[in-house]
C-alpha positions in Angstrom: 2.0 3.2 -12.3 -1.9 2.6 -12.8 -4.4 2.0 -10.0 -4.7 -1.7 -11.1 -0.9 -2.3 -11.2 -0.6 -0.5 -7.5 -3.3 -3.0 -6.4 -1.6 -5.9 -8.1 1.8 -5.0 -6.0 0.0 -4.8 -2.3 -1.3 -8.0 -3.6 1.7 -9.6 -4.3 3.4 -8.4 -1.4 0.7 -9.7 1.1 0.7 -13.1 -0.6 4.0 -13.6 -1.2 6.0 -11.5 1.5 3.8 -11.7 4.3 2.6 -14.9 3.4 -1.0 -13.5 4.6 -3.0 -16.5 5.1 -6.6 -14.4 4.8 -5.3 -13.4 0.9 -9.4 -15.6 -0.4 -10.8 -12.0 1.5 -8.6 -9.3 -1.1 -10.4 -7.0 -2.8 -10.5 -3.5 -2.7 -13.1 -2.6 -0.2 -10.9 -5.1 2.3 -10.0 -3.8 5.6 -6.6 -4.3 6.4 -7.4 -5.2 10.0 -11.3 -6.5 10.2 -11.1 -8.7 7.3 -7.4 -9.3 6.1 -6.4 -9.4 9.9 -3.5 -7.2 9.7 -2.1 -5.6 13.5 0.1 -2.8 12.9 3.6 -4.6 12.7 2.0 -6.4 9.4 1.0 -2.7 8.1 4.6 -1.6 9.0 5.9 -5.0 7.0 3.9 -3.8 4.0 4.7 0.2 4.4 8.6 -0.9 4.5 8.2 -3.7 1.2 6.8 -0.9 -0.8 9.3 1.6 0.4 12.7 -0.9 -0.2 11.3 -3.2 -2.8 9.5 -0.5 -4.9 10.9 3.2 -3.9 7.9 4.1 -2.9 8.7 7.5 -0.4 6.8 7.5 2.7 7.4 9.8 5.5 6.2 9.0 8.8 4.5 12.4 9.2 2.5 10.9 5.7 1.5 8.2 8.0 -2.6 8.5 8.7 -4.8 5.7 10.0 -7.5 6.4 7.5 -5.2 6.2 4.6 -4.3 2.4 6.0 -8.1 1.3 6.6 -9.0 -0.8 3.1 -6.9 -2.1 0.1 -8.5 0.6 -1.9 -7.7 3.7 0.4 -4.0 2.1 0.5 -4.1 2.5 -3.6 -5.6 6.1 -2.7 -2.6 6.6 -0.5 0.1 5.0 -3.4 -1.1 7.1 -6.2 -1.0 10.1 -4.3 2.2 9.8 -3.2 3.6 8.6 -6.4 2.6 11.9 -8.2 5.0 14.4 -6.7 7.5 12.5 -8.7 5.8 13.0 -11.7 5.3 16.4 -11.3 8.7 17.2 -10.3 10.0 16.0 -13.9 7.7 18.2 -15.9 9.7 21.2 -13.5 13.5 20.5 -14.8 
């Protein structure tokens, strides 16, 4: 999954899921909480969409405020967790 397709998913999810009314303020460098005006039960809404709707694999111990700050170090967050899995085919 690319960068631009990760950010088109939180996108979707935030418009369409959470029905985020502050969606004119998405871009990349948005904070989740100062300008999208997510509390942590949102952030929780969005961690668990990616993880049932998209099978994304996220530990709680994977869990770090910084990586939850703006849309772009969510992406950050989403490629790096997607790579194991692509690693781990190249092993079989």
């Amino acid at each position: 999954m690319t960068r631009q397709e990760i950010l088109q998913i939180i996108y979707d999810i935030l418009q369409h899921q959470l029905e985020l009314p502050s969606m004119a303020a998405f871009h990349e460098d948005a904070r989740l909480n100062e300008d999208l005006y997510m509390d942590s039960i949102m952030i929780l809404q969005l961690i668990l969409h990616l993880e049932v709707d998209l099978g994304f694999d996220i530990p709680d111990e994977m869990l770090v405020p910084k990586d939850f700050r703006t849309v772009g170090s969510l992406a950050d967050f989403l490629e790096r967790q997607q790579k194991p899995a692509v690693t781990e085919g190249f092993h079989d």
